[in-house]
PLY file of the C-alpha trace (Angstrom):
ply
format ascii 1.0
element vertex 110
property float x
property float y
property float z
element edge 109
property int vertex1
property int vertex2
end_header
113.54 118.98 52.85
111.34 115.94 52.32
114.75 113.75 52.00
116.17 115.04 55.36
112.95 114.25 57.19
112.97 110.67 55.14
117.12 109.99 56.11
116.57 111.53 60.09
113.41 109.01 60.62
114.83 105.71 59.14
118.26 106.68 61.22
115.90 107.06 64.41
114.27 103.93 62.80
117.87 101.91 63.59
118.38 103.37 66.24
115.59 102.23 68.12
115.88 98.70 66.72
119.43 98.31 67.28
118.43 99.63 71.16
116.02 96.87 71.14
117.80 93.80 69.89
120.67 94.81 72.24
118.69 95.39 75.19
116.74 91.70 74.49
119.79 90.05 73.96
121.38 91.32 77.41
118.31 90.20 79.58
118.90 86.98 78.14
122.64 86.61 78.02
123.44 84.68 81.05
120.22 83.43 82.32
120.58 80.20 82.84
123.51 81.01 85.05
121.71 83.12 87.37
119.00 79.93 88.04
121.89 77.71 89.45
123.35 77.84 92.77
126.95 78.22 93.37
129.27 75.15 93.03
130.09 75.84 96.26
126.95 75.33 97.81
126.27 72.08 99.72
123.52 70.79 98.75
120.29 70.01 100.96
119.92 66.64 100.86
123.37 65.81 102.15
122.78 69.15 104.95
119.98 67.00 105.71
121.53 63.60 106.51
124.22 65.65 108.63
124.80 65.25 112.14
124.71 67.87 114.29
127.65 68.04 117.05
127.95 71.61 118.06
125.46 73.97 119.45
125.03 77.66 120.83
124.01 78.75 123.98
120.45 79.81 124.58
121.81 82.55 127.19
125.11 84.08 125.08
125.07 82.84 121.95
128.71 81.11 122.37
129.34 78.02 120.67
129.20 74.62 123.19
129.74 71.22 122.57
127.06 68.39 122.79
127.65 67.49 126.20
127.94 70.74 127.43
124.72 71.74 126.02
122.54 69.04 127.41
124.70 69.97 131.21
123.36 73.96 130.27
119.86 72.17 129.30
119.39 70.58 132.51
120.48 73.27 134.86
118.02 75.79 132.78
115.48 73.10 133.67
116.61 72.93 137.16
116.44 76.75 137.74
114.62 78.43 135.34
115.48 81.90 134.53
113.73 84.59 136.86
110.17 85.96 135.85
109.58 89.33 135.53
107.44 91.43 137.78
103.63 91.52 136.74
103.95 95.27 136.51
107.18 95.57 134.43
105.14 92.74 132.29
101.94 94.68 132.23
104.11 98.05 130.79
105.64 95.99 128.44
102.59 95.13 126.78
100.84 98.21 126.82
103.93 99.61 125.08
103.65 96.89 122.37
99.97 97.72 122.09
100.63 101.38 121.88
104.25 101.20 119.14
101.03 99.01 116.96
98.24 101.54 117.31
100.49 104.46 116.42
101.05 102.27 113.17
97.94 102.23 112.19
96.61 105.13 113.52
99.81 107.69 113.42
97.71 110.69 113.93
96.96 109.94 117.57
99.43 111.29 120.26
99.36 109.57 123.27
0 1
1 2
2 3
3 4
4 5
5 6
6 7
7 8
8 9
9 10
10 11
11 12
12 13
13 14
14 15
15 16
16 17
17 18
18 19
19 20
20 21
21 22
22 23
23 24
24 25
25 26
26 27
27 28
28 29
29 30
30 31
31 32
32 33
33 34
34 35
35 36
36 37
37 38
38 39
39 40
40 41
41 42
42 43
43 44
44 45
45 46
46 47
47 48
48 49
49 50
50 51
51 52
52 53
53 54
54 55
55 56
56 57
57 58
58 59
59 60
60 61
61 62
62 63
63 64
64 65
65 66
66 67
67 68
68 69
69 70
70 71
71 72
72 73
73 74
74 75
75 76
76 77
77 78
78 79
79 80
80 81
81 82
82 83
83 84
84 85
85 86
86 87
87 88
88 89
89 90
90 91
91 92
92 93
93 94
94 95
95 96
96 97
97 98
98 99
99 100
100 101
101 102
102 103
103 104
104 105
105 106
106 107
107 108
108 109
């Protein structure tokens, strides 16, 4: 009886130490490779010595060229776009104010 207890704790002995050394030697297997960027990637100091010739459109997003974004530039600053109406402003902000009270204070219905 005193053998079976003896053989059943030195197998659960290996066990957990063969668990062990495999689970360290995963974490580490591969590390270094996570750390590095892609080869792919560009790298920043040549994204930063890049010219920029294309741009997007403030008002749809839509890709323009340089000149056509400095025309779009001056008419915005020509025309601006319309303001809103103080009163559609002021219920803008009081729902703001009320969507960030309700976070912190979730129990109040109002």
């Amino acid at each position: 009886m005193a053998r079976v207890k003896a053989r059943k704790a030195v197998n659960l002995l290996c066990l957990i130490v063969i668990s062990l050394a495999l689970v360290i030697l995963s974490s580490y297997w591969g590390s270094e490779v996570i750390a590095l960027p892609p080869p792919e990637d560009t790298p920043e100091e040549i994204l930063r010595t890049k010219i920029i010739i294309e741009a997007r459109s403030p008002i749809d997003g839509r890709f323009l060229t340089a000149a056509e974004y400095i025309q779009l530039q001056a008419q915005l600053q020509l025309a601006p776009p319309p303001k809103l109406d103080p009163k559609i402003r002021e219920q803008i902000y009081l729902l703001r104010l009320r969507k960030t009270l309700l976070q912190f204070f979730p129990f109040l219905n109002f």
